[in-house]
N, CA, C and O atoms as a printed pandas DataFrame, in Angstrom:
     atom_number atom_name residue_name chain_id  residue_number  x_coord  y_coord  z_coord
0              1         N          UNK        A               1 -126.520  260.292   30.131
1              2        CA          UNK        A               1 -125.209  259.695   29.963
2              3         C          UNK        A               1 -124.945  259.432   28.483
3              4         O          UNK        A               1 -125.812  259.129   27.664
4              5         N          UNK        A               2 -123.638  259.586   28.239
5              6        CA          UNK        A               2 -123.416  259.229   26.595
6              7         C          UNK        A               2 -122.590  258.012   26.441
7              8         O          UNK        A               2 -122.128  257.627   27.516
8              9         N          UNK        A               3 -122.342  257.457   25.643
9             10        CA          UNK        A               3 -121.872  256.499   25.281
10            11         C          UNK        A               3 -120.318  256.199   25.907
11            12         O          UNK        A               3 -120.282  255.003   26.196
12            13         N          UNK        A               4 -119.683  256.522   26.061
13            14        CA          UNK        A               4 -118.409  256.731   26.631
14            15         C          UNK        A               4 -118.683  256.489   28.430
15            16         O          UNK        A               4 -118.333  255.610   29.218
16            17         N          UNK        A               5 -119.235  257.365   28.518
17            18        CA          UNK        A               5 -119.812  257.195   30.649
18            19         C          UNK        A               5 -120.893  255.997   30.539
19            20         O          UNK        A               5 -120.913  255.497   31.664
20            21         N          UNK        A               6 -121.567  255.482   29.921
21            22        CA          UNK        A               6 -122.326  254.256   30.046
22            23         C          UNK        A               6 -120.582  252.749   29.882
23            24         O          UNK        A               6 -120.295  251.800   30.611
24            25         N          UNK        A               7 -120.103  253.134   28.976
25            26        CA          UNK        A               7 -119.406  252.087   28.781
26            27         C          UNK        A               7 -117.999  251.819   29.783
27            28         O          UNK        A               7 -117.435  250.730   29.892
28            29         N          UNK        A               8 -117.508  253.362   30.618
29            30        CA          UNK        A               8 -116.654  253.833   31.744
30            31         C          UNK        A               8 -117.465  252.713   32.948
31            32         O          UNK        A               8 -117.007  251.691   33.460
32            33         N          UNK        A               9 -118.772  253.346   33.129
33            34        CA          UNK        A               9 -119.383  252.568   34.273
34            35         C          UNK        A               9 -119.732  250.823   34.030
35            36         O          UNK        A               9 -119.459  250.048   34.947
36            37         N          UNK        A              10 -120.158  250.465   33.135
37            38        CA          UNK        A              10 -120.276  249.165   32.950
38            39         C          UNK        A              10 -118.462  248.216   33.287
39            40         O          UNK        A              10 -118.243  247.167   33.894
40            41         N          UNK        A              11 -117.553  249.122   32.618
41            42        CA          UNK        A              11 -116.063  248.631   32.933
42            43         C          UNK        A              11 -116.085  248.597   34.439
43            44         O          UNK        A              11 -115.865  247.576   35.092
44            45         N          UNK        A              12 -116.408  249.966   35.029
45            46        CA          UNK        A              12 -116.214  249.854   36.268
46            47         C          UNK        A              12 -117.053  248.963   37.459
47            48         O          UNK        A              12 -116.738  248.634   38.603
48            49         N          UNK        A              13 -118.116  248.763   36.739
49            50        CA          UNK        A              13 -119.152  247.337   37.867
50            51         C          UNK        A              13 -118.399  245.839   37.086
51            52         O          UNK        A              13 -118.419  244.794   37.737
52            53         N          UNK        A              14 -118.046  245.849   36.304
53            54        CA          UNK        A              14 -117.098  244.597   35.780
54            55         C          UNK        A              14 -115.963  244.134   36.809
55            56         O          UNK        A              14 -115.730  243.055   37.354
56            57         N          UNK        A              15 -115.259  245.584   36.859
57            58        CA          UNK        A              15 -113.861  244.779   37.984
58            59         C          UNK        A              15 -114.463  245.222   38.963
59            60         O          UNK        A              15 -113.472  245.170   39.691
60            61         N          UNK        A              16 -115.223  245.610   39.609
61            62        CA          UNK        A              16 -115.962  245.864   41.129
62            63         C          UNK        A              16 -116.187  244.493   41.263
63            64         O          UNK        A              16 -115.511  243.855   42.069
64            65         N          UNK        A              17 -117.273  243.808   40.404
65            66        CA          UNK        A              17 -117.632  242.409   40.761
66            67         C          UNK        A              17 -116.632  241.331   40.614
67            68         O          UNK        A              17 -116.896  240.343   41.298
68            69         N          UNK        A              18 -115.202  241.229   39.674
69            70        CA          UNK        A              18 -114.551  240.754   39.724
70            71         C          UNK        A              18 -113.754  240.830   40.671
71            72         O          UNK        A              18 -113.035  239.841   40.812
72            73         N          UNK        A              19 -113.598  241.797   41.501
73            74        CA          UNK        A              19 -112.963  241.820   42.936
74            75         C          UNK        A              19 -113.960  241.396   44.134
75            76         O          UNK        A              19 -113.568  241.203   45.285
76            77         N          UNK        A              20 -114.757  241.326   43.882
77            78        CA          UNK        A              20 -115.864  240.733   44.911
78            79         C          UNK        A              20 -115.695  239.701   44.649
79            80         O          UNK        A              20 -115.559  239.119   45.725
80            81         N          UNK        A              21 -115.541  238.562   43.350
81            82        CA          UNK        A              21 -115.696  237.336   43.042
82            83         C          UNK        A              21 -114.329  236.978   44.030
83            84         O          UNK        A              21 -114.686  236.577   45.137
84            85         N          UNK        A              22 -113.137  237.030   43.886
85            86        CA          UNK        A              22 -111.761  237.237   44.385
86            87         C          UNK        A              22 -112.415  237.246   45.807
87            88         O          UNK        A              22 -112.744  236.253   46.456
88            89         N          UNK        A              23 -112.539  238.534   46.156
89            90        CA          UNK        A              23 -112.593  238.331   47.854
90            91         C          UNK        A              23 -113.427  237.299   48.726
91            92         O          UNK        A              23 -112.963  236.732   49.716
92            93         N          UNK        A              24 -114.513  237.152   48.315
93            94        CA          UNK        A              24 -115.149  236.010   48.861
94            95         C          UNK        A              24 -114.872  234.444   47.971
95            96         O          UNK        A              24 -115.745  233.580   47.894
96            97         N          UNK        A              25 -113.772  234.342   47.475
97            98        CA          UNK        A              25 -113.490  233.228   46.827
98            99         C          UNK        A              25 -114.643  232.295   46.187
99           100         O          UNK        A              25 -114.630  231.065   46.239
100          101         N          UNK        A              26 -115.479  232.954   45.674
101          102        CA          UNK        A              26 -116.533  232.517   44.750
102          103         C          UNK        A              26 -116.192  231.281   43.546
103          104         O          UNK        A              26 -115.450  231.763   42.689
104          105         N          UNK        A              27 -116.484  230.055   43.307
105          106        CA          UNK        A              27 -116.641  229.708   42.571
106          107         C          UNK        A              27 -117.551  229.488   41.810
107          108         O          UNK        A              27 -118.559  230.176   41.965
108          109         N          UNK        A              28 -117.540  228.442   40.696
109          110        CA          UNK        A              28 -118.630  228.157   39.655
110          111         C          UNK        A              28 -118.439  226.920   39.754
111          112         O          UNK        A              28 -117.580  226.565   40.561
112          113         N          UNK        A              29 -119.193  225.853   38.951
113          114        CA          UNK        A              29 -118.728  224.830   37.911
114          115         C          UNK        A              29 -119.603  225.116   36.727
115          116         O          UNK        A              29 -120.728  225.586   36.893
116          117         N          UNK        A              30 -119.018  224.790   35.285
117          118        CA          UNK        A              30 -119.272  225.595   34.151
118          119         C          UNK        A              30 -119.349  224.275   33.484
119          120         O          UNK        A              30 -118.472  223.436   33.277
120          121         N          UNK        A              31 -120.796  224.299   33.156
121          122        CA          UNK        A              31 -121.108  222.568   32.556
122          123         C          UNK        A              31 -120.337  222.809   30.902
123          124         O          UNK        A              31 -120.252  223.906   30.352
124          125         N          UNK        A              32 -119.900  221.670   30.402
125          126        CA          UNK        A              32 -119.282  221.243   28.768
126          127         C          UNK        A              32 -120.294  221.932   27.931
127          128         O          UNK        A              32 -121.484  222.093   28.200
128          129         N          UNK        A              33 -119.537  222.377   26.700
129          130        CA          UNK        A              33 -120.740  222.584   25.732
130          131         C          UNK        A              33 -120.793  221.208   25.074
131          132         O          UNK        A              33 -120.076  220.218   24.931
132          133         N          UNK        A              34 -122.212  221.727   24.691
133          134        CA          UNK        A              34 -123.283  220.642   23.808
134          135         C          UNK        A              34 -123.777  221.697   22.629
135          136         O          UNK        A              34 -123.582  222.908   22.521
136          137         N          UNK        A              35 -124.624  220.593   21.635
137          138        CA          UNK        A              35 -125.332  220.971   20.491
138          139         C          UNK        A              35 -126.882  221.391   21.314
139          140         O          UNK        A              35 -127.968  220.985   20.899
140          141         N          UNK        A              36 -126.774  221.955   22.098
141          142        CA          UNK        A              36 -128.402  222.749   23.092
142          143         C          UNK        A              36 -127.546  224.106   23.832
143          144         O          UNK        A              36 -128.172  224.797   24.636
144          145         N          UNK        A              37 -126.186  224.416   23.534
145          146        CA          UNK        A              37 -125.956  225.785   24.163
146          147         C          UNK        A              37 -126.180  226.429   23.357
147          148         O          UNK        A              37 -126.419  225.879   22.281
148          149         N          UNK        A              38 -126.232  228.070   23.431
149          150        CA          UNK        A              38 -126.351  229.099   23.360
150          151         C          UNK        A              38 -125.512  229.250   21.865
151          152         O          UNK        A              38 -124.281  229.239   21.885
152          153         N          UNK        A              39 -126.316  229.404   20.468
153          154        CA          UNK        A              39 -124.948  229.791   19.457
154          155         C          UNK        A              39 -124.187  231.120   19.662
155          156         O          UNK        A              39 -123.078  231.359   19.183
156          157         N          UNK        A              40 -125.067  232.129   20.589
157          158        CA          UNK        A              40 -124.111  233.628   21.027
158          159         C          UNK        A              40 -123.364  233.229   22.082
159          160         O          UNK        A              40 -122.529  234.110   22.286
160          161         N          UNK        A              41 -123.259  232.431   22.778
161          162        CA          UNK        A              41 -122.218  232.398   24.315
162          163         C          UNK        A              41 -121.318  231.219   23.204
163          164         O          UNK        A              41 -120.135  231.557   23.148
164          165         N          UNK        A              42 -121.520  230.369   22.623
165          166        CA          UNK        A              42 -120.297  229.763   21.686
166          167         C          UNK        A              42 -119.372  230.838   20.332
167          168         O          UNK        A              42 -118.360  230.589   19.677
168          169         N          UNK        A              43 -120.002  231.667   20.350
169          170        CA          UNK        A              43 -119.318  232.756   19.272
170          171         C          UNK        A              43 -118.399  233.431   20.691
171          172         O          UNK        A              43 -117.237  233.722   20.973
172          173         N          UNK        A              44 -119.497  233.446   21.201
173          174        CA          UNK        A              44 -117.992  234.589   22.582
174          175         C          UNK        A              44 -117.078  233.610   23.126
175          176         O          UNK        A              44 -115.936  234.022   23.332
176          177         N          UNK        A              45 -117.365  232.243   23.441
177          178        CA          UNK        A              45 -116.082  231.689   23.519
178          179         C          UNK        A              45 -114.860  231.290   22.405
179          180         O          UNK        A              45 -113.658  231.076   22.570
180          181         N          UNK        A              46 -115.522  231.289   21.477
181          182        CA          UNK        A              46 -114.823  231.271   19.763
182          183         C          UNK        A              46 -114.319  232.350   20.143
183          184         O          UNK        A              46 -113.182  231.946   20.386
184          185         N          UNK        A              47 -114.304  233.461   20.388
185          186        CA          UNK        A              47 -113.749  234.954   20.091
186          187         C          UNK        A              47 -112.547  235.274   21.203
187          188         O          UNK        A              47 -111.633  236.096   21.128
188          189         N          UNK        A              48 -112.839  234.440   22.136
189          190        CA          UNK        A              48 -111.827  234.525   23.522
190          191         C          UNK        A              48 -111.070  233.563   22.806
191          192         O          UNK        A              48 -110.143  234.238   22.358
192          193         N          UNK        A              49 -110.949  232.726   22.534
193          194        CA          UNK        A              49 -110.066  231.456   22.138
194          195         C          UNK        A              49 -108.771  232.314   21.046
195          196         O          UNK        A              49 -107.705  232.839   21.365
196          197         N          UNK        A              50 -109.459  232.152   19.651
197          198        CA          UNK        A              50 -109.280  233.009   18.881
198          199         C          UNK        A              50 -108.580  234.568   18.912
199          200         O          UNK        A              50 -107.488  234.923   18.470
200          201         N          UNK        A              51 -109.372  235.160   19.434
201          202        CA          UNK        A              51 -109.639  236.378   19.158
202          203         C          UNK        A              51 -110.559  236.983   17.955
203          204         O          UNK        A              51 -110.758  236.144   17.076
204          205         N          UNK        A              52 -111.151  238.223   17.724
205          206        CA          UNK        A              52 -111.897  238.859   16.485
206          207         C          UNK        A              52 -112.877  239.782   17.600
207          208         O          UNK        A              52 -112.897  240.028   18.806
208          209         N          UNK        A              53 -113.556  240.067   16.529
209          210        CA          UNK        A              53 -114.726  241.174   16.759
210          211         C          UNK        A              53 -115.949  240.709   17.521
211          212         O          UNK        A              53 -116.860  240.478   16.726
212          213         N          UNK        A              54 -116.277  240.498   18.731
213          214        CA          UNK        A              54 -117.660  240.163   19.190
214          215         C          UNK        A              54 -118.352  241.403   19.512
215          216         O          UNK        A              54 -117.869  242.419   20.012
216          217         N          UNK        A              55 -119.911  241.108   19.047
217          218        CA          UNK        A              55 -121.145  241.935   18.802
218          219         C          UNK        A              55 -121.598  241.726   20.065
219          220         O          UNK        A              55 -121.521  240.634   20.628
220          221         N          UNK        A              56 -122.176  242.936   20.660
221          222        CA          UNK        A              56 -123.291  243.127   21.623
222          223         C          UNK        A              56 -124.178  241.899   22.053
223          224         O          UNK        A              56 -124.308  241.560   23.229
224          225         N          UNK        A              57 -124.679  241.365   21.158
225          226        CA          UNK        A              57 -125.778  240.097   21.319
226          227         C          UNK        A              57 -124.593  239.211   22.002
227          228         O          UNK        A              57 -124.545  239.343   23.225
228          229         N          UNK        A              58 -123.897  238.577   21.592
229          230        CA          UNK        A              58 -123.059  237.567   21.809
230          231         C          UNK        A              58 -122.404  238.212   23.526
231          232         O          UNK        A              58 -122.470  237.541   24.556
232          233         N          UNK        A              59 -121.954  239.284   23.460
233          234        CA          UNK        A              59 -121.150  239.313   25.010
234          235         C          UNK        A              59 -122.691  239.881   25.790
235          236         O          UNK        A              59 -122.250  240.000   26.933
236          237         N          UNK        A              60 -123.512  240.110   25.849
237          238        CA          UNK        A              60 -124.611  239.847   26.522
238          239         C          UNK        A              60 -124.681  238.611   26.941
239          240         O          UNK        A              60 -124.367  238.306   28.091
240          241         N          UNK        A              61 -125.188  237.572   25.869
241          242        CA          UNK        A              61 -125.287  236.526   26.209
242          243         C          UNK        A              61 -124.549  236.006   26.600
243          244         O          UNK        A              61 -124.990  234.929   27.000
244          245         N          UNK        A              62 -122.938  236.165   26.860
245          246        CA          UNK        A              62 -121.885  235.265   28.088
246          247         C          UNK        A              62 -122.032  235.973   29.084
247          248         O          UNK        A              62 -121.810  235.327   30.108
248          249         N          UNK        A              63 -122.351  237.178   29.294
249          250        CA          UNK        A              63 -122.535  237.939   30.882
250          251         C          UNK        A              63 -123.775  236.478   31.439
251          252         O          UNK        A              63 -123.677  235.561   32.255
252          253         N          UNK        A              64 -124.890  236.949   30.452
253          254        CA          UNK        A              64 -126.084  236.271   31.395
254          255         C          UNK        A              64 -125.601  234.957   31.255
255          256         O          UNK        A              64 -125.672  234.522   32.404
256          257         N          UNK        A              65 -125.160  234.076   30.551
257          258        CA          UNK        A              65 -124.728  232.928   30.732
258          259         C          UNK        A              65 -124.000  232.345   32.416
259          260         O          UNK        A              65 -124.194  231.370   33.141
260          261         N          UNK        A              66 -122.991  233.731   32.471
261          262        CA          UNK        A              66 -122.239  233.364   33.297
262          263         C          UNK        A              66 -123.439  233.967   34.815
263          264         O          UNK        A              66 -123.053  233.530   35.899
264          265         N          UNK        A              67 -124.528  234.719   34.871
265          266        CA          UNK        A              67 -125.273  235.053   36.316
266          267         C          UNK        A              67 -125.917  233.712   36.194
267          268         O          UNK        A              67 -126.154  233.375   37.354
268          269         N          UNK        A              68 -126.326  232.764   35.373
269          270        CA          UNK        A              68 -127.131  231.886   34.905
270          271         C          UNK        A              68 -126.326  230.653   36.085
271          272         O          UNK        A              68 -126.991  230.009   36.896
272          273         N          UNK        A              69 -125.182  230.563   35.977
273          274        CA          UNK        A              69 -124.411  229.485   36.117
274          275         C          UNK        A              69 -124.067  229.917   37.612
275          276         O          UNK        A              69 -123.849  228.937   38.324
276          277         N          UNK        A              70 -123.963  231.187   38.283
277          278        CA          UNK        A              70 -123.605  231.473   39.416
278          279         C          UNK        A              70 -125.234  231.301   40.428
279          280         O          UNK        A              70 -125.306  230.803   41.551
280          281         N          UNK        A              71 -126.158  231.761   39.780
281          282        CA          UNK        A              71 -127.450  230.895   39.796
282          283         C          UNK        A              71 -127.784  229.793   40.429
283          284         O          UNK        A              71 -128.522  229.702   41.410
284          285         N          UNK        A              72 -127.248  228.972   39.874
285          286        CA          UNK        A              72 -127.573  227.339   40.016
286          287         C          UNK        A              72 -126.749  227.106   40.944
287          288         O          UNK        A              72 -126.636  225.967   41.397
């Protein structure tokens, strides 16, 4: 696979699971940040807020943030 079909399929298990989240009405609760979170899952929420450029490391770390929290 090349770069383009790795990043097609990752889009496409994104809204697959976001329509699964939807159909079975899945929630969370998403604890406050503190000075002990994650400085890459606080750059990706800086970047959603905002907007700008987020790096690989950082939207990794809000994916797993967010299996982390569906987790618990």
């Amino acid at each position: 696979m090349n770069d383009t079909e790795i990043r097609n399929a990752i889009v496409f298990t994104l809204r697959e699971t976001a329509e699964s989240v939807t159909n079975i009405d899945l929630s969370v609760r998403m604890p406050g940040c503190g000075p002990e979170d994650d400085p890459f899952v606080d750059k990706a929420c800086e970047m959603i807020e905002e907007g700008g450029q987020l790096d690989a490391v950082c939207l990794a770390s809000l994916l797993q943030y967010i299996a982390d929290m569906l987790e618990n």
